[in-house]
PALUM-835517 format. One record per atom (N, C-alpha, C, CB): x, y, z; residue number from 1. Coordinates in nm, 2 decimals. Each point is the difference from the previous one (the first is absolute). Last residue first. Glycine has a CB too. Example, Ala and Ser with C-alpha at 12.3 -4.5 7.8 and 13.67 -1.06 7.14 Angstrom:
BEGIN
<rec u="1.28" v="-0.22" w="0.71" k="2"/>
<rec u="0.09" v="0.11" w="0.00" k="2"/>
<rec u="-0.08" v="0.11" w="0.08" k="2"/>
<rec u="0.12" v="-0.06" w="-0.22" k="2"/>
<rec u="-0.09" v="-0.51" w="0.21" k="1"/>
<rec u="-0.09" v="0.12" w="0.00" k="1"/>
<rec u="0.09" v="0.12" w="0.00" k="1"/>
<rec u="-0.19" v="-0.12" w="0.12" k="1"/>
This chain:
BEGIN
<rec u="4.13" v="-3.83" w="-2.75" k="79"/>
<rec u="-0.05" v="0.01" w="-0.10" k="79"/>
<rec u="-0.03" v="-0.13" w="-0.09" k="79"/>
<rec u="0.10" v="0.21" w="0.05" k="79"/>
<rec u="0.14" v="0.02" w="0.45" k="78"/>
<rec u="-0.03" v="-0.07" w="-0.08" k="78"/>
<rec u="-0.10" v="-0.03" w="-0.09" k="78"/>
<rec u="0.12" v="-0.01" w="0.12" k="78"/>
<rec u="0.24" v="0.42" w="0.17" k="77"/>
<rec u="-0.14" v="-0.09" w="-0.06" k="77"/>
<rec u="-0.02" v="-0.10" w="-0.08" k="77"/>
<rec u="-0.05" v="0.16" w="0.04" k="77"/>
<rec u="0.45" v="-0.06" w="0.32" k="76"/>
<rec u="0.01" v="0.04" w="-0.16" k="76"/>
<rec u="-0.18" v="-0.08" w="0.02" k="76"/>
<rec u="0.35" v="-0.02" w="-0.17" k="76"/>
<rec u="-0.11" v="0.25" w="0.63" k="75"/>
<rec u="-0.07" v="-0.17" w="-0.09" k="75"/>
<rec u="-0.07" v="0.08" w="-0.11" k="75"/>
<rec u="-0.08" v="-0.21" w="0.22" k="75"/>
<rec u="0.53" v="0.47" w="0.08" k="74"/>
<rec u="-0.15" v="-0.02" w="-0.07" k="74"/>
<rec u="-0.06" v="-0.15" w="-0.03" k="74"/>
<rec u="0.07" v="0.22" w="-0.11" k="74"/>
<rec u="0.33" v="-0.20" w="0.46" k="73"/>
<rec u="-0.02" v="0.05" w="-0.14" k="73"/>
<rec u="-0.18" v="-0.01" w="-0.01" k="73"/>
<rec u="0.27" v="-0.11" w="-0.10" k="73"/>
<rec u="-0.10" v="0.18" w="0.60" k="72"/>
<rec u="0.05" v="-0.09" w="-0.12" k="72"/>
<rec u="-0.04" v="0.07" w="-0.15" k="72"/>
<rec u="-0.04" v="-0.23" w="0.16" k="72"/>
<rec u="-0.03" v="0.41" w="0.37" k="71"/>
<rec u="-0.12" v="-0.07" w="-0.09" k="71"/>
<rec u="0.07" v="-0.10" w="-0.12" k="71"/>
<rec u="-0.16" v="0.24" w="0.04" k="71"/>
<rec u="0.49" v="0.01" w="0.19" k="70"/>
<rec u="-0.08" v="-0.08" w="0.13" k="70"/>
<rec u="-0.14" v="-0.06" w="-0.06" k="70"/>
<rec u="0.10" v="0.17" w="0.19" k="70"/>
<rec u="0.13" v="0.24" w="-0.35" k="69"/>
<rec u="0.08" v="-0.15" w="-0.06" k="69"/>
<rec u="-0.08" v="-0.13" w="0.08" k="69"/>
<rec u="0.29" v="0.13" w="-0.02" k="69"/>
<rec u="-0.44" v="0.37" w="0.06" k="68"/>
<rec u="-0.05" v="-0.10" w="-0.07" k="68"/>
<rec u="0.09" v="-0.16" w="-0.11" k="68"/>
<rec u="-0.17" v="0.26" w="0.03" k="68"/>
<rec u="0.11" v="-0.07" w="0.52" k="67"/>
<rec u="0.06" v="0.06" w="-0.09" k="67"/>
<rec u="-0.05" v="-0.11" w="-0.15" k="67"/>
<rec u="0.21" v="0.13" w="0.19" k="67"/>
<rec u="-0.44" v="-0.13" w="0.26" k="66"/>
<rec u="0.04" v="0.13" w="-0.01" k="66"/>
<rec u="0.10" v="0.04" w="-0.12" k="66"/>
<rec u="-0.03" v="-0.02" w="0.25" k="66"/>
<rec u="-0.37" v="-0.37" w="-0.18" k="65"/>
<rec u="0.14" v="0.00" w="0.01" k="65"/>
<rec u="0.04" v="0.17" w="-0.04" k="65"/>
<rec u="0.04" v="-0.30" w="-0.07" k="65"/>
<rec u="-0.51" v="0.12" w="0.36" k="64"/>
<rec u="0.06" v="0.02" w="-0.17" k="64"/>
<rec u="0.14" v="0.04" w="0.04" k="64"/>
<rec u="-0.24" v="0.10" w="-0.15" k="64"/>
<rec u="-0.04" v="-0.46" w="0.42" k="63"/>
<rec u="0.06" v="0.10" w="0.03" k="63"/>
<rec u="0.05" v="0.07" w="-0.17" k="63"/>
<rec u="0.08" v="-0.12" w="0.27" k="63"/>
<rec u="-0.53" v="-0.19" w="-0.22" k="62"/>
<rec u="0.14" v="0.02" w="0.02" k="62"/>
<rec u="0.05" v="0.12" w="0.03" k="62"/>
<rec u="0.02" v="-0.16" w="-0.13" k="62"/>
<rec u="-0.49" v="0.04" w="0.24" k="61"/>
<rec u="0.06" v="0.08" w="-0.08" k="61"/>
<rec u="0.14" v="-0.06" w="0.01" k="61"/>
<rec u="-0.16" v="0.21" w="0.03" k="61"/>
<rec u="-0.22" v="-0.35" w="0.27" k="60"/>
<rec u="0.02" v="-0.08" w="-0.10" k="60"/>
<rec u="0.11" v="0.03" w="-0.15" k="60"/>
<rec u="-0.24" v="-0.04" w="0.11" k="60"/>
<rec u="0.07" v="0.30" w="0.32" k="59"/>
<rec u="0.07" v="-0.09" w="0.04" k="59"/>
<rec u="0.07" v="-0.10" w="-0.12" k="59"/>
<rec u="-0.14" v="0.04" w="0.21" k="59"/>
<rec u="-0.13" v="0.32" w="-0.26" k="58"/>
<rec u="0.16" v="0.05" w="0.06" k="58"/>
<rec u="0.09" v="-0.08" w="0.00" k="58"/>
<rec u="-0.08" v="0.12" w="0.14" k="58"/>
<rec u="-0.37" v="-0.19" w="-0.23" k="57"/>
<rec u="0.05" v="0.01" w="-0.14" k="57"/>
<rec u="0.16" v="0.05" w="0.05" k="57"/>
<rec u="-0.25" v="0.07" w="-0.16" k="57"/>
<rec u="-0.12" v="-0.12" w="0.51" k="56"/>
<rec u="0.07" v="-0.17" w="-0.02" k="56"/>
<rec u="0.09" v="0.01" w="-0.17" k="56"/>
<rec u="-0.26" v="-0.17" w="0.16" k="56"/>
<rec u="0.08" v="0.55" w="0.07" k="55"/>
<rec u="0.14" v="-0.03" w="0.08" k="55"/>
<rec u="0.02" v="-0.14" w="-0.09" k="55"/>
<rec u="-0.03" v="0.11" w="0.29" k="55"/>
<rec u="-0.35" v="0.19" w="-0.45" k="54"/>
<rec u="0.19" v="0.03" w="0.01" k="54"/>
<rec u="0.10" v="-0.06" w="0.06" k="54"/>
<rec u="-0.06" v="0.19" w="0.00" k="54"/>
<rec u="-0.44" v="-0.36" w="0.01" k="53"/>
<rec u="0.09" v="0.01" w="-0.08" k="53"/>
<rec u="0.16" v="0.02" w="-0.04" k="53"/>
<rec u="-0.20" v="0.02" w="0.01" k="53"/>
<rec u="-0.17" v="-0.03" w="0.34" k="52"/>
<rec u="0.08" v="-0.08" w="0.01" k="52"/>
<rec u="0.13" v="0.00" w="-0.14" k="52"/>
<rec u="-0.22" v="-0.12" w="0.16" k="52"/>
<rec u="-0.14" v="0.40" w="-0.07" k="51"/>
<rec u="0.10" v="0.07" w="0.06" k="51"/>
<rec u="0.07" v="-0.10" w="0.00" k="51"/>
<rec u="-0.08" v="0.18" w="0.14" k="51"/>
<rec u="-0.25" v="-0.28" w="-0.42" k="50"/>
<rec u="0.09" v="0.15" w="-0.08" k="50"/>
<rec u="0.05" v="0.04" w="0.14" k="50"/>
<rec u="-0.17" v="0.11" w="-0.24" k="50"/>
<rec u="-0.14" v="-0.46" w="0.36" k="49"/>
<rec u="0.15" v="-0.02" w="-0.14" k="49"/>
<rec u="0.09" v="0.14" w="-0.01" k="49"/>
<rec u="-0.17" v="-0.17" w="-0.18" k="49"/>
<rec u="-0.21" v="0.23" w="0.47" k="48"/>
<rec u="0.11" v="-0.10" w="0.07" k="48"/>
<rec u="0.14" v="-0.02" w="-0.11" k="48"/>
<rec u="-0.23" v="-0.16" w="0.13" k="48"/>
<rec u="-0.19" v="0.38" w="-0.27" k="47"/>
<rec u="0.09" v="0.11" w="0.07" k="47"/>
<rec u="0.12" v="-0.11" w="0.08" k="47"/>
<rec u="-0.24" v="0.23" w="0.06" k="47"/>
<rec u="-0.08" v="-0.45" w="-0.34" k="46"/>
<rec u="0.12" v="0.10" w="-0.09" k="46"/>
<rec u="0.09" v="0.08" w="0.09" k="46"/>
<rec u="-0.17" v="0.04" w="-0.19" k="46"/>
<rec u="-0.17" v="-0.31" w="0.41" k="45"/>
<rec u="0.10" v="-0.03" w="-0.06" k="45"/>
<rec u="0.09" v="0.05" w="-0.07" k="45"/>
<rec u="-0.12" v="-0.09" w="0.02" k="45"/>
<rec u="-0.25" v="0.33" w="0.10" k="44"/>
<rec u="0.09" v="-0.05" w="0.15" k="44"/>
<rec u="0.07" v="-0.09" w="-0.07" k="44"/>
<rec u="-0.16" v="0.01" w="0.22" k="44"/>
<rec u="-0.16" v="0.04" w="-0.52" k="43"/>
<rec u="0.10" v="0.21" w="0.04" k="43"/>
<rec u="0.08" v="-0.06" w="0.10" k="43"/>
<rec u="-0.20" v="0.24" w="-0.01" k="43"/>
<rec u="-0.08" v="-0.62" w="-0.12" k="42"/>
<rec u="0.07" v="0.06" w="-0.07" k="42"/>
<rec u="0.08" v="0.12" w="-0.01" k="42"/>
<rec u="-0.14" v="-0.13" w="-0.05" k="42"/>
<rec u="-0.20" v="0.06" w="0.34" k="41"/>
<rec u="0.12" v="-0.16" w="0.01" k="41"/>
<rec u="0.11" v="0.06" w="-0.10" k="41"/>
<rec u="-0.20" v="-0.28" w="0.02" k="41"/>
<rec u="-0.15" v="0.56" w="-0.04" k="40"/>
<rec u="0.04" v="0.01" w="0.12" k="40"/>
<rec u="0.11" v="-0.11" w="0.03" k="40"/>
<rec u="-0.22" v="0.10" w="0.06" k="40"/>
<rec u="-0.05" v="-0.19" w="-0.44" k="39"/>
<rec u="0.02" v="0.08" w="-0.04" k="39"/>
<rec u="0.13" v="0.06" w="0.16" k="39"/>
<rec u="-0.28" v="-0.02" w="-0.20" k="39"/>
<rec u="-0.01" v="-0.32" w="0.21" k="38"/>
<rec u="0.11" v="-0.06" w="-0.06" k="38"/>
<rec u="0.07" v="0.15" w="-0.07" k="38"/>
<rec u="-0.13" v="-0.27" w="-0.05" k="38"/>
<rec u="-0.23" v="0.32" w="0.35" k="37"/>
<rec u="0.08" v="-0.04" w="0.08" k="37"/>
<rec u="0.07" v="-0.06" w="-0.09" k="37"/>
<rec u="-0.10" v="-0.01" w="0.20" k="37"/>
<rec u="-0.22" v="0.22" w="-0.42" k="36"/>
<rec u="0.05" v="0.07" w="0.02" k="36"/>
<rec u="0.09" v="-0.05" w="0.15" k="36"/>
<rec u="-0.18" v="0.15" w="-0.17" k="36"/>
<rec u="-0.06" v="-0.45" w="-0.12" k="35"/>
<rec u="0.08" v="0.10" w="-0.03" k="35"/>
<rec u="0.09" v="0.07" w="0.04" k="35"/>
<rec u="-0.13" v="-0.02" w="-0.07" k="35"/>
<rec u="-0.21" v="-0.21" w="0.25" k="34"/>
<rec u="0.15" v="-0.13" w="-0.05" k="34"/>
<rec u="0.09" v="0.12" w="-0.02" k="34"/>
<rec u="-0.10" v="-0.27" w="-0.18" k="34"/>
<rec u="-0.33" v="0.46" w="0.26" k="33"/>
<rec u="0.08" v="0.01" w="0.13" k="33"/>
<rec u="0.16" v="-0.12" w="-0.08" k="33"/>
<rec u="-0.29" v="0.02" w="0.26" k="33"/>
<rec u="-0.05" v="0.06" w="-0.59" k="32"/>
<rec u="0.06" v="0.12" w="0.05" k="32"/>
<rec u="0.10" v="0.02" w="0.12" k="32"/>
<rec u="-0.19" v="0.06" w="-0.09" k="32"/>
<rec u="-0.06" v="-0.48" w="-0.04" k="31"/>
<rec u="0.11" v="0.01" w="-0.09" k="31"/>
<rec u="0.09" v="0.18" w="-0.02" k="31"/>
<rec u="-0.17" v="-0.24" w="-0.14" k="31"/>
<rec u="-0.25" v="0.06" w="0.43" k="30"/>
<rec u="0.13" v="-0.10" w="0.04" k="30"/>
<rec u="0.12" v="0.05" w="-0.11" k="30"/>
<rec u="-0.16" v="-0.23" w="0.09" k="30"/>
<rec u="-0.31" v="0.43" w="-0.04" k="29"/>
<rec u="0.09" v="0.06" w="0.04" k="29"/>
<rec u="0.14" v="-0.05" w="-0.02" k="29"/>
<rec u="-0.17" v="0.06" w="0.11" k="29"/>
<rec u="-0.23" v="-0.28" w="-0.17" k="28"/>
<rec u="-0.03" v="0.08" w="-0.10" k="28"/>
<rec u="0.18" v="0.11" w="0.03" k="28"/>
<rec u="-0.37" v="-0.02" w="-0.01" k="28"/>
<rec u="0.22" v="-0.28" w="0.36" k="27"/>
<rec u="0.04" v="-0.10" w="-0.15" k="27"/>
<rec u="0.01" v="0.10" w="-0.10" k="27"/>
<rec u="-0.12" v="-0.22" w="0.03" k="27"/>
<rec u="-0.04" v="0.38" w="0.37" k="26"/>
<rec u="0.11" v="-0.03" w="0.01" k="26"/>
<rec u="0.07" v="-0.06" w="-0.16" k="26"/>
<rec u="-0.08" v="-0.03" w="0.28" k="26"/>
<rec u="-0.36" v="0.18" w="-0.23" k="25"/>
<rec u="0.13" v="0.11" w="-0.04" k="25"/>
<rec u="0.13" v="-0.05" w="0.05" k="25"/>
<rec u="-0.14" v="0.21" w="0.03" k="25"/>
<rec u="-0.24" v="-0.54" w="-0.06" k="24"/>
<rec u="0.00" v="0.06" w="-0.09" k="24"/>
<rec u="0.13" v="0.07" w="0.00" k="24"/>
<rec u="-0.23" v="-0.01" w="0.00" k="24"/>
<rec u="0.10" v="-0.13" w="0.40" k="23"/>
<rec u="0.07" v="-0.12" w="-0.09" k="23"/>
<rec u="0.06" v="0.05" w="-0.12" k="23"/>
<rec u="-0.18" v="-0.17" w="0.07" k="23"/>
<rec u="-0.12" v="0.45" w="0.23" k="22"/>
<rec u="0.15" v="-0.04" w="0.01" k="22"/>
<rec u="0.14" v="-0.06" w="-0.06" k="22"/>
<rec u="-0.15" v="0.00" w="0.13" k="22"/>
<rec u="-0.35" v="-0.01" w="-0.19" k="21"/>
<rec u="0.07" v="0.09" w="-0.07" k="21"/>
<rec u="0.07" v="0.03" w="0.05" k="21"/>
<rec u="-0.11" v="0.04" w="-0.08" k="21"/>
<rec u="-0.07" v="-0.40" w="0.23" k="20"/>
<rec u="0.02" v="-0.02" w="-0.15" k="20"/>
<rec u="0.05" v="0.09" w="-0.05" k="20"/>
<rec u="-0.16" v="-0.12" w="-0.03" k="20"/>
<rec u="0.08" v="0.11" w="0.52" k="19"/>
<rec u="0.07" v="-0.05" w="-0.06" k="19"/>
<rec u="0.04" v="-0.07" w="-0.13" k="19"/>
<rec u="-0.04" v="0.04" w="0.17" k="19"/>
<rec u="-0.31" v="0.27" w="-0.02" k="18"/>
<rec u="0.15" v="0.04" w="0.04" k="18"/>
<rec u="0.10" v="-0.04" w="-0.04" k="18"/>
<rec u="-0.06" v="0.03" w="0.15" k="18"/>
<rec u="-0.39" v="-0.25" w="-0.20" k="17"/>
<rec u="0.04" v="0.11" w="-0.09" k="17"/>
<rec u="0.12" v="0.08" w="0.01" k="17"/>
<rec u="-0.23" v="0.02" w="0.00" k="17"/>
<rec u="0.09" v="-0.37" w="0.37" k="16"/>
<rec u="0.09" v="-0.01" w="-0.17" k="16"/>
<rec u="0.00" v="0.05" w="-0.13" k="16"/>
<rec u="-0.01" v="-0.16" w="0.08" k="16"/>
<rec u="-0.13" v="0.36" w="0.30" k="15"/>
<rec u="0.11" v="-0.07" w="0.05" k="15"/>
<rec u="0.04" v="-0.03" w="-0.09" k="15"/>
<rec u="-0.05" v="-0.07" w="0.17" k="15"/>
<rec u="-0.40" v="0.17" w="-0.19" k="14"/>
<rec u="0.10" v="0.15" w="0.00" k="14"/>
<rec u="0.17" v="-0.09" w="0.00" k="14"/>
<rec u="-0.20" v="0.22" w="0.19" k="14"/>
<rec u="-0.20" v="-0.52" w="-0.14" k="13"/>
<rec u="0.02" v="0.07" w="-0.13" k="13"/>
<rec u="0.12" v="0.14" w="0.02" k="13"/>
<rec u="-0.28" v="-0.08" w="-0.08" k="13"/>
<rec u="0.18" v="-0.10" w="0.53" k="12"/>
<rec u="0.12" v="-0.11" w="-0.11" k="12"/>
<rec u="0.02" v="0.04" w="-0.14" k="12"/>
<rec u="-0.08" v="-0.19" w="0.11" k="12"/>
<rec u="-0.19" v="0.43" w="0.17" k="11"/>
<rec u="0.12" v="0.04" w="0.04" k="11"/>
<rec u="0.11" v="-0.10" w="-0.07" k="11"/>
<rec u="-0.11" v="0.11" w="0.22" k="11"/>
<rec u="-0.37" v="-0.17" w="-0.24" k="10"/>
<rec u="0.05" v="0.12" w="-0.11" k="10"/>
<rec u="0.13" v="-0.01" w="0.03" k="10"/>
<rec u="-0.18" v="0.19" w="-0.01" k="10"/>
<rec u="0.00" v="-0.54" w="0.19" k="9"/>
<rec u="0.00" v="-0.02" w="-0.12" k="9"/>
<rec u="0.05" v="0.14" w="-0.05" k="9"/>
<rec u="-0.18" v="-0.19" w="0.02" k="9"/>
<rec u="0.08" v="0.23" w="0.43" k="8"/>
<rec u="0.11" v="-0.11" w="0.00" k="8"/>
<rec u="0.04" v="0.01" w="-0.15" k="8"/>
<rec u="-0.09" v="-0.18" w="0.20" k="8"/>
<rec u="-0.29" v="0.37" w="-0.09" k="7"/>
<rec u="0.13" v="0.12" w="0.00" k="7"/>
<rec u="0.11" v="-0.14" w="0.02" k="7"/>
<rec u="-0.09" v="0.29" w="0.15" k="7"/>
<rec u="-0.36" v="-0.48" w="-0.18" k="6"/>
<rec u="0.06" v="0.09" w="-0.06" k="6"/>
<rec u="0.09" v="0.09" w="-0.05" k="6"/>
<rec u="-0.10" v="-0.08" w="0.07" k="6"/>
<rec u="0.05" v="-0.23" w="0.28" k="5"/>
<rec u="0.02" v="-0.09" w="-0.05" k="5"/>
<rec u="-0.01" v="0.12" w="-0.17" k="5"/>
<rec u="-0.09" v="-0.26" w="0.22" k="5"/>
<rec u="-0.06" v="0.47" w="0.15" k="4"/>
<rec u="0.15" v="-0.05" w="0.02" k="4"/>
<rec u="0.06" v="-0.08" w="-0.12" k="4"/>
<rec u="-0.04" v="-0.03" w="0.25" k="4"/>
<rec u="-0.44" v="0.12" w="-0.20" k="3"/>
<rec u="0.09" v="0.16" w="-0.04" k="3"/>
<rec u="0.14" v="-0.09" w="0.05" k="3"/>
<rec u="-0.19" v="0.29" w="0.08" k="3"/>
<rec u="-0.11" v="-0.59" w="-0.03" k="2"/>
<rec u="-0.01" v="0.04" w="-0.10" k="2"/>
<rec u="0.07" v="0.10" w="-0.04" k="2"/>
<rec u="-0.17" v="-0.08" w="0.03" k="2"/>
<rec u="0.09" v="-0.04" w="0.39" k="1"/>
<rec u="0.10" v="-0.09" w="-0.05" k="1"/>
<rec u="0.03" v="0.03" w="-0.15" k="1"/>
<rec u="-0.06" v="-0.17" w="0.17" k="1"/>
């Protein structure tokens, strides 16, 4: 009963030795992995914007007037 109640106690020391240094590289790790998925978030966005872009500046553009009576007089600067 002795040898059981033995290997019972190691297999638990090993266990939560596993699970301290698990603990460890996970936590030690947490701010490389944030990283580099805010990093990946960040490239897939830009790639979304910059194709949404051209169209929604198409859309927002006035029409430019083809002759230059159609713009009006200059605006005199003010001082």
């Amino acid at each position: 009963m002795q040898k059981v109640f033995n290997v019972m106690s190691v297999s638990a020391f090993i266990m939560s030795g596993a699970l301290v240094t698990g603990s460890v590289l996970l936590y030690s790790r947490i701010p490389s992995l944030t990283k580099r998925y805010m990093s990946e978030l960040t490239l897939e966005m830009t790639k979304i914007i910059t194709n949404m872009v051209p169209g929604k500046i198409d859309e927002a553009m006035p029409e430019m007037p083809k002759l230059p009576r159609q713009t009006g007089p200059a605006i005199p600067l003010r001082r």
